[in-house]
N, CA, C and O atoms as a Tinker XYZ file with bonds, in Angstrom:
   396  protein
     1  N     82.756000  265.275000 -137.338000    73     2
     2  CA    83.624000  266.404000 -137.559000    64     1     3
     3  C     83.066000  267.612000 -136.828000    63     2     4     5
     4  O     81.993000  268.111000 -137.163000    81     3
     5  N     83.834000  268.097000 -135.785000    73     3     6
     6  CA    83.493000  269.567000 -135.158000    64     5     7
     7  C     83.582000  270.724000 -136.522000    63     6     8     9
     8  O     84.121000  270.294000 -137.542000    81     7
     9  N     83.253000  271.637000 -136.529000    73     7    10
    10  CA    83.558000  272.383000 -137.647000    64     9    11
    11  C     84.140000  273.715000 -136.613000    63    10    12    13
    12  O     85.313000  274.091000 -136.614000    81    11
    13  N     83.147000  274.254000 -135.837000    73    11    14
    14  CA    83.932000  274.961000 -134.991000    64    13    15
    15  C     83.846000  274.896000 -133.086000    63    14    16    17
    16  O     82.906000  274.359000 -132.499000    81    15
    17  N     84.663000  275.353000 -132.595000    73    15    18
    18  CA    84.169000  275.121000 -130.993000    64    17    19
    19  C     82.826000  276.020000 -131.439000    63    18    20    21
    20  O     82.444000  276.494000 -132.509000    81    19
    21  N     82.409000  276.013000 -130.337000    73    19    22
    22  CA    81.702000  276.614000 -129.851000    64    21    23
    23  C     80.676000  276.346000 -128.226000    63    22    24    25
    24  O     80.024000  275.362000 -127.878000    81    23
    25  N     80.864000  277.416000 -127.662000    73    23    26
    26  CA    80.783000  277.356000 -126.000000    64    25    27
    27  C     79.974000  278.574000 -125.532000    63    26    28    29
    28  O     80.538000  279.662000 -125.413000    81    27
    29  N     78.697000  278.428000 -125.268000    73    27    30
    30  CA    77.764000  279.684000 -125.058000    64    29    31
    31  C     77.496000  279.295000 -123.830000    63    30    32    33
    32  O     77.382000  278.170000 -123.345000    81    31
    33  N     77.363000  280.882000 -123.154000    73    31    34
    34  CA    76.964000  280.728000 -121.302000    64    33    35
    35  C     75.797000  281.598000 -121.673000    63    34    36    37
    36  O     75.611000  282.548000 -122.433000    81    35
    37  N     75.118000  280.916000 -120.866000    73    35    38
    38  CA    73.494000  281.339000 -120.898000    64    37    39
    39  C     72.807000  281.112000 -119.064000    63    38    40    41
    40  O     72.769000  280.052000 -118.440000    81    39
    41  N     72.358000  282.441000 -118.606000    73    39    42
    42  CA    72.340000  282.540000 -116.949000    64    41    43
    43  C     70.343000  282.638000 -117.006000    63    42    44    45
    44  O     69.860000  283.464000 -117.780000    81    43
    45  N     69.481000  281.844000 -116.236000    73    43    46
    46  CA    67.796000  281.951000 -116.524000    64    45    47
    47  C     68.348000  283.354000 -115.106000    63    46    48    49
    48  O     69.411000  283.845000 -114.725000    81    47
    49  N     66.704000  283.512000 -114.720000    73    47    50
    50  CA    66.393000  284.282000 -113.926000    64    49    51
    51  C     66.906000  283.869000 -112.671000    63    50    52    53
    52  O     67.270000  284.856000 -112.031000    81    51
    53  N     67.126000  282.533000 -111.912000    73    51    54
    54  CA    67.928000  282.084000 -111.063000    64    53    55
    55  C     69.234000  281.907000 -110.937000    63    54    56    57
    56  O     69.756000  281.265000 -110.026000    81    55
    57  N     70.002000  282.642000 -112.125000    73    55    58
    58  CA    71.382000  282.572000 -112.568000    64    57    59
    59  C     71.643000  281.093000 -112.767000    63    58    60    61
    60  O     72.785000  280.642000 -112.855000    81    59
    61  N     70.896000  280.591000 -112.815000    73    59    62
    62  CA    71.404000  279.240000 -113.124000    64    61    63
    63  C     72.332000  279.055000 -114.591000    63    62    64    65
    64  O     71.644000  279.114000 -115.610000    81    63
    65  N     73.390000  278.902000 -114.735000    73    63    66
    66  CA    74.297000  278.734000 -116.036000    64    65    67
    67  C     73.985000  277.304000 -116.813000    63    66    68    69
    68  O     74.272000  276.151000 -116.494000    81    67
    69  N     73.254000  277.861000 -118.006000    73    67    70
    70  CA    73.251000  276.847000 -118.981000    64    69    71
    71  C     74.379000  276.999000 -120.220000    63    70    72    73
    72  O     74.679000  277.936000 -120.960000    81    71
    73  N     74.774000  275.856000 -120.107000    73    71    74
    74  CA    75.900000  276.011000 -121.415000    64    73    75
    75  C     75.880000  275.540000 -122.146000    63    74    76    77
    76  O     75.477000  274.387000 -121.995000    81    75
    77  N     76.362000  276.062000 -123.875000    73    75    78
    78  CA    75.424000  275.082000 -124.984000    64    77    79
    79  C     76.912000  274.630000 -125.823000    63    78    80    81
    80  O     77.648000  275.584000 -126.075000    81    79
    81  N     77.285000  273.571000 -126.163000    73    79    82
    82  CA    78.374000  273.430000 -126.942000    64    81    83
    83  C     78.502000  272.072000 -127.841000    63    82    84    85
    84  O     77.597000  271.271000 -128.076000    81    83
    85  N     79.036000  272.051000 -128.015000    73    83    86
    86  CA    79.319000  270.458000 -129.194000    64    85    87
    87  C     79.295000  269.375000 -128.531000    63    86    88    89
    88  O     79.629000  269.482000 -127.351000    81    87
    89  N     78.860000  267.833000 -129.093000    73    87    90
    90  CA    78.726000  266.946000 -128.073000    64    89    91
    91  C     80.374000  266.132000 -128.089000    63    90    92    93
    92  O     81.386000  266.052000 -128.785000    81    91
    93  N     79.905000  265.733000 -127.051000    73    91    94
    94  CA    81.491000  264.418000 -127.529000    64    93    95
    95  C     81.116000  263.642000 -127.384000    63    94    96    97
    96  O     79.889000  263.550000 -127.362000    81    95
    97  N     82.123000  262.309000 -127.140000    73    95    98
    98  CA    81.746000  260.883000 -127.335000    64    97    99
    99  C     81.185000  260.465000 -125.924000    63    98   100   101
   100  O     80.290000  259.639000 -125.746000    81    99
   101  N     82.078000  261.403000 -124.627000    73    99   102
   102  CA    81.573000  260.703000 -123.426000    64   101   103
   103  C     80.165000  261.801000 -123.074000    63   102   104   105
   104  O     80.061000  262.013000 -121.866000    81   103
   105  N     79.401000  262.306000 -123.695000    73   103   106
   106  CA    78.151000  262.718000 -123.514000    64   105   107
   107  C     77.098000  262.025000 -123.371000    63   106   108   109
   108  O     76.110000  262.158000 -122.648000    81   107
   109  N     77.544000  260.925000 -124.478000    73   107   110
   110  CA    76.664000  259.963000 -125.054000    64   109   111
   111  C     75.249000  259.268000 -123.961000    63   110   112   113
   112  O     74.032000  259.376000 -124.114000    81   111
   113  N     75.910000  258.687000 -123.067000    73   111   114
   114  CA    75.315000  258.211000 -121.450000    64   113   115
   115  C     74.303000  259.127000 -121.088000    63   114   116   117
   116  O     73.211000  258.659000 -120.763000    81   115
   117  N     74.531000  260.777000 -121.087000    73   115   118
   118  CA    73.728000  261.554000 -120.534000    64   117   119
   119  C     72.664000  261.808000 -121.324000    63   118   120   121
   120  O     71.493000  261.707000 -120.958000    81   119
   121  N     73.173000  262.257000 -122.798000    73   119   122
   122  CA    72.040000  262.625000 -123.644000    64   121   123
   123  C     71.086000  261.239000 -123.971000    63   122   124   125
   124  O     69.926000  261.381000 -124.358000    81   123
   125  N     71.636000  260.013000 -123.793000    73   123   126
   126  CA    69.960000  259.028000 -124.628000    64   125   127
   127  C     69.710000  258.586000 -122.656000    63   126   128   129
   128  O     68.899000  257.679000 -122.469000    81   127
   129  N     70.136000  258.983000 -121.822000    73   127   130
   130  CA    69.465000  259.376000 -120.245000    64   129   131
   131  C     68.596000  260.715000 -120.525000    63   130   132   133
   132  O     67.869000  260.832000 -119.539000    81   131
   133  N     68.482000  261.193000 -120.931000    73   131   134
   134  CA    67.499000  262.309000 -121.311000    64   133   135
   135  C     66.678000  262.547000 -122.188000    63   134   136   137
   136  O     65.946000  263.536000 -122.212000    81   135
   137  N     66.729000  261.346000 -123.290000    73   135   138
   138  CA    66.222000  261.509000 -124.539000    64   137   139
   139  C     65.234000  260.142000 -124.038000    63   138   140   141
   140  O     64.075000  260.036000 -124.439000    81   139
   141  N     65.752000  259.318000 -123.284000    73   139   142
   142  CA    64.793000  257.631000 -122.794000    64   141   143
   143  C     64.010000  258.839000 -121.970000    63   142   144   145
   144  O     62.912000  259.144000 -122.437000    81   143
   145  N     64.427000  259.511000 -120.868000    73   143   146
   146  CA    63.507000  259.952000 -120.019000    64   145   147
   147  C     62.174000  260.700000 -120.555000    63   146   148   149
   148  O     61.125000  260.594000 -119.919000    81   147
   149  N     62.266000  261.596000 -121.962000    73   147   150
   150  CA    61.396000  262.284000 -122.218000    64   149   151
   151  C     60.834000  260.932000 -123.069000    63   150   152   153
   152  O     59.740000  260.877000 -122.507000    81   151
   153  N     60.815000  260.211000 -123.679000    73   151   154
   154  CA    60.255000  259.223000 -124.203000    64   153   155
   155  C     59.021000  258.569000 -123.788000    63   154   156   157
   156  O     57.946000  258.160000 -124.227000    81   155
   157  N     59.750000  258.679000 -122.662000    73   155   158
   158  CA    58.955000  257.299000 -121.208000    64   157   159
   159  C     58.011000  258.886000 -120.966000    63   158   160   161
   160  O     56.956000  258.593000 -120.404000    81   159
   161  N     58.087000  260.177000 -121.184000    73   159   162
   162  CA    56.506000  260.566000 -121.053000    64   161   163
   163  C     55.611000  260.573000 -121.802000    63   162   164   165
   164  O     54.521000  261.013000 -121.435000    81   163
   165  N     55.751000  260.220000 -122.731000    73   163   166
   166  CA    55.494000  259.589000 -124.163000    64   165   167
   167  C     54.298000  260.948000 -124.659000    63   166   168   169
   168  O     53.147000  260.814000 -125.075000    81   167
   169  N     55.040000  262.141000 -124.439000    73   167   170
   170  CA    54.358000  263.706000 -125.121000    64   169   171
   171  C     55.670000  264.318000 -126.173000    63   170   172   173
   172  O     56.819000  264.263000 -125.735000    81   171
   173  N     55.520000  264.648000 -126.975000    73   171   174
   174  CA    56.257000  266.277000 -127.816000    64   173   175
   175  C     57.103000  265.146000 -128.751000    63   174   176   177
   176  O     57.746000  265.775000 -129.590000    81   175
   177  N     57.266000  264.040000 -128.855000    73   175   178
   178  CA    58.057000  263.187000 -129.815000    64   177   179
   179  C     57.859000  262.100000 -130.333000    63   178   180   181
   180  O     57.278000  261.169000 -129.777000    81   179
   181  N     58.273000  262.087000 -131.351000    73   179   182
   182  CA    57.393000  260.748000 -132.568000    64   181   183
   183  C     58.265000  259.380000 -132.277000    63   182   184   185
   184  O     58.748000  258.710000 -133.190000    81   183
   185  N     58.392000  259.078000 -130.967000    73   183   186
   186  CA    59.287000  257.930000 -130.791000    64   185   187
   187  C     59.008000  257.450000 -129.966000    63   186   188   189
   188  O     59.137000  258.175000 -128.979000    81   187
   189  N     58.399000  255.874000 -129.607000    73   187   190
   190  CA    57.521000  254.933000 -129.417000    64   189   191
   191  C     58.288000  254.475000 -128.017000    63   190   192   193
   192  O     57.801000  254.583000 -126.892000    81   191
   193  N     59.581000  253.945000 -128.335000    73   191   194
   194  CA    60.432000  253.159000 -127.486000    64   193   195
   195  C     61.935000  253.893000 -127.266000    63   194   196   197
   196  O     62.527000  254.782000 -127.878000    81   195
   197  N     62.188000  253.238000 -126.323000    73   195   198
   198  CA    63.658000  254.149000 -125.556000    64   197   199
   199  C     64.824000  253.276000 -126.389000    63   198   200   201
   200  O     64.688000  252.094000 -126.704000    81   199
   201  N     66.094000  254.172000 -126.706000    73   199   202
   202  CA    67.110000  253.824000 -127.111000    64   201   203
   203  C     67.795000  253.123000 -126.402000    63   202   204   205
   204  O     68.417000  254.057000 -125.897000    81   203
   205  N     68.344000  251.981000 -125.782000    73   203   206
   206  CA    69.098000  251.646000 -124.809000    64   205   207
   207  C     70.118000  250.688000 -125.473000    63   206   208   209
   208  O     70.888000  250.299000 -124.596000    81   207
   209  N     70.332000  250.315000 -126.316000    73   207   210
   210  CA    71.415000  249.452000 -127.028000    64   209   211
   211  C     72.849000  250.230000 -127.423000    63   210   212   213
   212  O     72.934000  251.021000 -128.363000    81   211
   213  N     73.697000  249.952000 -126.748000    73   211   214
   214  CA    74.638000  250.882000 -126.789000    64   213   215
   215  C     75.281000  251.202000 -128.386000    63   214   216   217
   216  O     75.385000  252.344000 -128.832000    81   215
   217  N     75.689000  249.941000 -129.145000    73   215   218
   218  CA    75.859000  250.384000 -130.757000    64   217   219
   219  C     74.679000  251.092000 -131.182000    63   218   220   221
   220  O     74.947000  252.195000 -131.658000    81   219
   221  N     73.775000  250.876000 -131.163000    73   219   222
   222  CA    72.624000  251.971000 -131.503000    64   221   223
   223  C     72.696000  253.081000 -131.230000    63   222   224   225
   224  O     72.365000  253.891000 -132.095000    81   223
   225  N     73.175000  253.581000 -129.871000    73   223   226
   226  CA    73.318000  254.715000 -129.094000    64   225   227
   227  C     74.996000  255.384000 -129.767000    63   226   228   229
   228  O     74.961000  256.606000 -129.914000    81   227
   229  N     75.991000  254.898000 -130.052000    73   227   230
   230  CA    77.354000  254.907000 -130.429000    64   229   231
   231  C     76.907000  255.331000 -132.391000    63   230   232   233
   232  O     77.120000  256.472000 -132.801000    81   231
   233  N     76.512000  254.609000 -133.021000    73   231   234
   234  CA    75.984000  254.927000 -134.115000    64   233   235
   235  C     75.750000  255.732000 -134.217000    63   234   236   237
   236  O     76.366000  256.428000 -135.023000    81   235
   237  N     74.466000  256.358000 -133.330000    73   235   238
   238  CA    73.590000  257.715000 -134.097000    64   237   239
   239  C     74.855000  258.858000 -133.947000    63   238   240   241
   240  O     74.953000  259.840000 -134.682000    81   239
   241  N     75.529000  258.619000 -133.158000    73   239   242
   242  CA    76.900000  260.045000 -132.553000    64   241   243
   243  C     77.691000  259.575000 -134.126000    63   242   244   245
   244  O     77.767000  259.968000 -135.290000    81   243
   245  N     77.900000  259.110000 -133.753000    73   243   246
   246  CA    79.340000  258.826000 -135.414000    64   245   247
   247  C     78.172000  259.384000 -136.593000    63   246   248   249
   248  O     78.333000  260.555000 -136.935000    81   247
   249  N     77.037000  258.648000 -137.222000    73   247   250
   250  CA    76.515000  258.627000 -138.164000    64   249   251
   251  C     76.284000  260.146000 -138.628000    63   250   252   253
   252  O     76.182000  260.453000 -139.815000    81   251
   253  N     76.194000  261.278000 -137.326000    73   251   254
   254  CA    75.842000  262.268000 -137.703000    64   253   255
   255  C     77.428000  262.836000 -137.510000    63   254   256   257
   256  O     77.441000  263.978000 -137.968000    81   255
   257  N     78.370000  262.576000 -137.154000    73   255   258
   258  CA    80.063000  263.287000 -137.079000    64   257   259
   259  C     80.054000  262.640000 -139.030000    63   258   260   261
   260  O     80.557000  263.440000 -139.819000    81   259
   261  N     79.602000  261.530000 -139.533000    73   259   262
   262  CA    80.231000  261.217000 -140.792000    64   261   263
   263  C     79.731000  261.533000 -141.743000    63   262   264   265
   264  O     80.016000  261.313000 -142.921000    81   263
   265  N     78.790000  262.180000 -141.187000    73   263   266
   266  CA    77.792000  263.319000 -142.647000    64   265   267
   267  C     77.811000  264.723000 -142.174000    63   266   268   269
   268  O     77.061000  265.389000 -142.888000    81   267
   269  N     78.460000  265.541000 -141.111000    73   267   270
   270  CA    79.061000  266.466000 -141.327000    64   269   271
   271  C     77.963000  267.372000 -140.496000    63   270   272   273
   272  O     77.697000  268.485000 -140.948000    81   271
   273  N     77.393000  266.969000 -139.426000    73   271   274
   274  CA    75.854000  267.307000 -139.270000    64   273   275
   275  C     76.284000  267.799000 -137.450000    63   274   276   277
   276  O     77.309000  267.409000 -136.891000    81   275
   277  N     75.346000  268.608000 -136.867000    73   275   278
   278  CA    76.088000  269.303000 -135.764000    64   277   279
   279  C     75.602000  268.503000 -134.363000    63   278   280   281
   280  O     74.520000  267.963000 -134.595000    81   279
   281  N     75.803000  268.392000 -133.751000    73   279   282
   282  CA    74.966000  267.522000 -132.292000    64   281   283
   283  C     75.854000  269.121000 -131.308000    63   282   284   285
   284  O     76.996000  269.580000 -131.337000    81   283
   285  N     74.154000  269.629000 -130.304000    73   283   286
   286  CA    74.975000  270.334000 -129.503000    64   285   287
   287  C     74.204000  269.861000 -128.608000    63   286   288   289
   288  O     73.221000  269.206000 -128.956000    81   287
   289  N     74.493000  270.100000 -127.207000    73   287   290
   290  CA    74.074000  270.239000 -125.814000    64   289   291
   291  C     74.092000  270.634000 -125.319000    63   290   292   293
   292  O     75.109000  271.326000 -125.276000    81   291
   293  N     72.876000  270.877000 -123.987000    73   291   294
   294  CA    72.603000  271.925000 -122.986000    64   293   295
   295  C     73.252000  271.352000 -121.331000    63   294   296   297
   296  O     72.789000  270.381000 -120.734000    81   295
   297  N     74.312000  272.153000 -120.868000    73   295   298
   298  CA    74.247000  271.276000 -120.293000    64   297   299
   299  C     74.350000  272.291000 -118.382000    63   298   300   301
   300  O     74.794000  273.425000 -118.202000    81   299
   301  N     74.024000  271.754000 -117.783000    73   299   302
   302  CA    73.558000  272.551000 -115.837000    64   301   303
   303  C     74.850000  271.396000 -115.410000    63   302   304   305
   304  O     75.072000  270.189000 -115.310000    81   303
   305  N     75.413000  272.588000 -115.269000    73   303   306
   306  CA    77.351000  272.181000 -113.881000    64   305   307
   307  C     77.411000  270.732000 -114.596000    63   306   308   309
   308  O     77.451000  269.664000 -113.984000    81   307
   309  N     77.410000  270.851000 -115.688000    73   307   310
   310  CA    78.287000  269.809000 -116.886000    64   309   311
   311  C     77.250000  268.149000 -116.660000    63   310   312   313
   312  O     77.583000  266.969000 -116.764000    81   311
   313  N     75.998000  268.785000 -116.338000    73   311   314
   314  CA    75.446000  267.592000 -116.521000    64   313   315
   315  C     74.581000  268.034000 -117.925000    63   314   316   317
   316  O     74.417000  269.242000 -118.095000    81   315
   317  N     74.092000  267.207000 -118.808000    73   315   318
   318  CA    73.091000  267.113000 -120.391000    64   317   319
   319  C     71.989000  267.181000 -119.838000    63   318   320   321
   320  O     71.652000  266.465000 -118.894000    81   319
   321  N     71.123000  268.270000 -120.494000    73   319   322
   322  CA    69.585000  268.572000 -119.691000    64   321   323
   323  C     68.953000  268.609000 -121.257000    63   322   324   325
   324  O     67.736000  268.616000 -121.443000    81   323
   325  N     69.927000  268.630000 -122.351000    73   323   326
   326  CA    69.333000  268.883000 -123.358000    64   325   327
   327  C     70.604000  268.224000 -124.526000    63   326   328   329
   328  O     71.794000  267.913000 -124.573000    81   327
   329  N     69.256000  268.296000 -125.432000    73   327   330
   330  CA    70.289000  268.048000 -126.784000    64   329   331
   331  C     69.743000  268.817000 -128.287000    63   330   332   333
   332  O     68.834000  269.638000 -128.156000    81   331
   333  N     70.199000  268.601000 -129.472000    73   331   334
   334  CA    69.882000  269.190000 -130.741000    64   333   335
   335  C     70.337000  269.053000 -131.324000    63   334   336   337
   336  O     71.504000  269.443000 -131.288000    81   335
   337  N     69.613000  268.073000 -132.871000    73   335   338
   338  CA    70.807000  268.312000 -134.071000    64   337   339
   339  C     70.739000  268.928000 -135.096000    63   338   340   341
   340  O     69.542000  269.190000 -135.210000    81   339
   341  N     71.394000  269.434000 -136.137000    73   339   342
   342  CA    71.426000  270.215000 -137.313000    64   341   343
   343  C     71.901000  269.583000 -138.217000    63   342   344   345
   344  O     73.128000  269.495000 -138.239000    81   343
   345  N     71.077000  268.893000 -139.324000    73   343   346
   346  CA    71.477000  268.152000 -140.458000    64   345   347
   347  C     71.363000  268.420000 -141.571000    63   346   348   349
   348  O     70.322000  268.978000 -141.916000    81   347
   349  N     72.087000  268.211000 -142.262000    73   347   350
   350  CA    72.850000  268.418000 -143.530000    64   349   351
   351  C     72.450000  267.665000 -144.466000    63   350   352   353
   352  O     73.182000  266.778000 -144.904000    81   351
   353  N     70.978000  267.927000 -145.032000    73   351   354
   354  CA    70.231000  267.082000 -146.027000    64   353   355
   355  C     70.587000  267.246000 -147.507000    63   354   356   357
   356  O     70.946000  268.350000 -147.917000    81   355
   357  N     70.507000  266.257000 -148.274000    73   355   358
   358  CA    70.915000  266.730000 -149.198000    64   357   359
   359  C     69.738000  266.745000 -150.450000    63   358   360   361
   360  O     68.964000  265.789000 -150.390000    81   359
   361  N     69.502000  267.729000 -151.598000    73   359   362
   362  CA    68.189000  267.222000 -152.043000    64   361   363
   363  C     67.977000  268.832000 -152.125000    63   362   364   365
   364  O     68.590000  269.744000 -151.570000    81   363
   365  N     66.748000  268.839000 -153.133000    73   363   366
   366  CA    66.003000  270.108000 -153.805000    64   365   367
   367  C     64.921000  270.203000 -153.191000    63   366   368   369
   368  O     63.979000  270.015000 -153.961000    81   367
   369  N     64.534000  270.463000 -151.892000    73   367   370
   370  CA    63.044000  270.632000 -151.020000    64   369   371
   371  C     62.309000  271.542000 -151.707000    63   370   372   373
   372  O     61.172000  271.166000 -151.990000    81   371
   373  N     62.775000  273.137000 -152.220000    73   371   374
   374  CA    61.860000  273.385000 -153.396000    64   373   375
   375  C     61.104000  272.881000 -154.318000    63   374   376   377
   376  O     59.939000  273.223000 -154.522000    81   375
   377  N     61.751000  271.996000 -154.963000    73   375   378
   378  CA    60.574000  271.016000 -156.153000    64   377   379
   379  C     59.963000  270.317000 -155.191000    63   378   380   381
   380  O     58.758000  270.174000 -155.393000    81   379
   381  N     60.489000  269.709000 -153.962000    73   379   382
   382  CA    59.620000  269.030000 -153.373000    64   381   383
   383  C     58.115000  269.613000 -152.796000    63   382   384   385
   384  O     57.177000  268.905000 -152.428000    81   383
   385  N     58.158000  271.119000 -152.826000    73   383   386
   386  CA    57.099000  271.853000 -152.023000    64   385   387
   387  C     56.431000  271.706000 -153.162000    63   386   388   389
   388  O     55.249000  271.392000 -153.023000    81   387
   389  N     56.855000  271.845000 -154.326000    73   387   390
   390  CA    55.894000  272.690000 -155.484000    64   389   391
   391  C     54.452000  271.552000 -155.435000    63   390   392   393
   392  O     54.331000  270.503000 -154.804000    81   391
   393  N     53.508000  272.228000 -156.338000    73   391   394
   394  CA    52.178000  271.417000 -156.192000    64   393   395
   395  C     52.165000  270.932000 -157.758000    63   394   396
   396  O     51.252000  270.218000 -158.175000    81   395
C-alpha cells in the first residue's frame, strides 16, 4: 500500500539529480542489483549471501506493501543507486528497554 506519493529532487555539488520516491514492482531488478552488489563487498551489512531467487526477491516487495511498511528509492536518471525501508513494528519496545 502507497500511503502517499511522494517525489523529492535532491541536486549534490555536481548537480547531479537524485530522486527519492516509492518503490514499484518494476524496481525490483535494480534494487536486489544493488543490494547483491553491496553484499558481494561484504562491509556495513549483516547479510552473508546475495538475494537472487526471484520469489524471494518478489516476496520481500509484497511482504512489506502487506504490512503497510514504506520501501523508497534513490534513484540517478531513473536508475536505483539506493534503497530504504520503514517498518511498522508492532509491540511495546519500552518494556522491552526496561532493565
Amino acid at each position: 500500500m502507497i500511503l502517499e506519493s511522494i517525489n523529492v529532487k535532491l541536486s549534490n555539488r555536481n548537480l547531479v539529480q537524485i530522486v527519492i520516491r516509492h518503490a514499484i514492482k518494476t524496481d525490483l531488478s535494480m534494487i536486489w542489483e544493488n543490494f547483491n552488489s553491496v553484499v558481494g563487498e561484504k562491509k556495513f551489512i549483516p547479510v552473508i549471501s546475495e538475494i537472487t531467487n526471484k520469489y524471494e526477491q518478489e516476496s520481500w516487495f509484497y511482504n512489506h506493501q502487506n504490512e503497510n511498511n514504506i520501501v523508497l528509492v534513490a534513484t540517478i536518471d531513473e536508475k536505483v543507486v539506493g534503497h530504504c525501508t520503514i517498518e511498522h513494528i508492532i509491540g511495546n519496545v519500552a518494556n522491552k528497554l526496561e532493565t
